[in-house]
C-alpha positions in Angstrom: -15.0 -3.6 -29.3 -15.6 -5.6 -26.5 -16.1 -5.2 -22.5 -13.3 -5.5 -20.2 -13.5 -7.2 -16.7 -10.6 -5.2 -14.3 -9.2 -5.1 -11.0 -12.4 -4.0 -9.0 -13.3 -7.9 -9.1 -10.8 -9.5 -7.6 -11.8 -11.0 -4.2 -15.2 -9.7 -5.2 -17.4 -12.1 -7.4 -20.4 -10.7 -7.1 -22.1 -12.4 -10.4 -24.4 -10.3 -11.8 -23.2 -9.4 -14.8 -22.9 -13.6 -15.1 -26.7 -13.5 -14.9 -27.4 -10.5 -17.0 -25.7 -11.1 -20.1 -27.6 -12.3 -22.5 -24.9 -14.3 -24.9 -23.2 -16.1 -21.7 -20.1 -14.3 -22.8 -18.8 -14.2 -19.2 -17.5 -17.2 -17.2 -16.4 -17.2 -13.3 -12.4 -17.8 -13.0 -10.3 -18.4 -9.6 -9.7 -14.6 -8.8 -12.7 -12.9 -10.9 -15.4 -12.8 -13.7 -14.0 -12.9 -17.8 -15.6 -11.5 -20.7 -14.7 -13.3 -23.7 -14.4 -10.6 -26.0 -15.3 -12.7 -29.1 -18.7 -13.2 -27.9 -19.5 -10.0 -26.0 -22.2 -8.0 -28.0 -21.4 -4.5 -26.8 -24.8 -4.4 -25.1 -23.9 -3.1 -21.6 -26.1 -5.2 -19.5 -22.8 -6.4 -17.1 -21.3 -3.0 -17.0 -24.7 -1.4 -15.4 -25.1 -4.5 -12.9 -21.2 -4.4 -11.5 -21.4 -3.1 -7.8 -17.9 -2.3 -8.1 -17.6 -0.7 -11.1 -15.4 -2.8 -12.5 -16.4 -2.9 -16.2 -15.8 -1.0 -18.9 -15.1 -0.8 -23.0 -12.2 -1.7 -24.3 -11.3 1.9 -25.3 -12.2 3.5 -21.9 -10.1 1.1 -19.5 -8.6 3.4 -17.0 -5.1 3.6 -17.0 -2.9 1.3 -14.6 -5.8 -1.5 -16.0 -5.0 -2.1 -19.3 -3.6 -5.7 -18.7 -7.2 -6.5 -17.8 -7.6 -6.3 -21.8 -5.2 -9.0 -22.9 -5.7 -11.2 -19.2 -9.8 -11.3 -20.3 -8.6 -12.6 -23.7 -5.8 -14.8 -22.8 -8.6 -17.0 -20.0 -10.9 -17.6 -23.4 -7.8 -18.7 -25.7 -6.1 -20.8 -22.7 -9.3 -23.0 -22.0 
């Protein structure tokens, strides 16, 4: 299980959760922040530093976000 990066950071880009992590599992893209999924540790460090709340498990992504799942995997694979 892995953290998801949603909607909340588009536009935003705030970064902390960049700088928090502690196994660089989360890269800057055009639009927003990715978490690559098969490096994310589970540890929660991003999802307590996100001004706008826009982090969360993988089993606990709201509703109406759920293609933030597959688009945080799909950045990793298409690099």
């Amino acid at each position: 299980m892995a953290f998801v990066i949603t909607s909340g950071c588009i536009g935003e880009k705030a970064g902390e959760c960049e700088e928090v992590c502690p196994v660089d599992c989360i890269e800057e893209g055009d639009e927003m922040f990715y978490i690559d999924p098969d490096i994310c540790i589970d540890c929660g460090a991003c999802e307590a530093v996100c001004p706008v709340e826009a982090i969360f498990m993988e089993d606990e992504v709201p509703e109406g976000e759920q293609e933030y799942i597959s688009l945080n995997r799909r950045f990793f694979e298409e690099k």
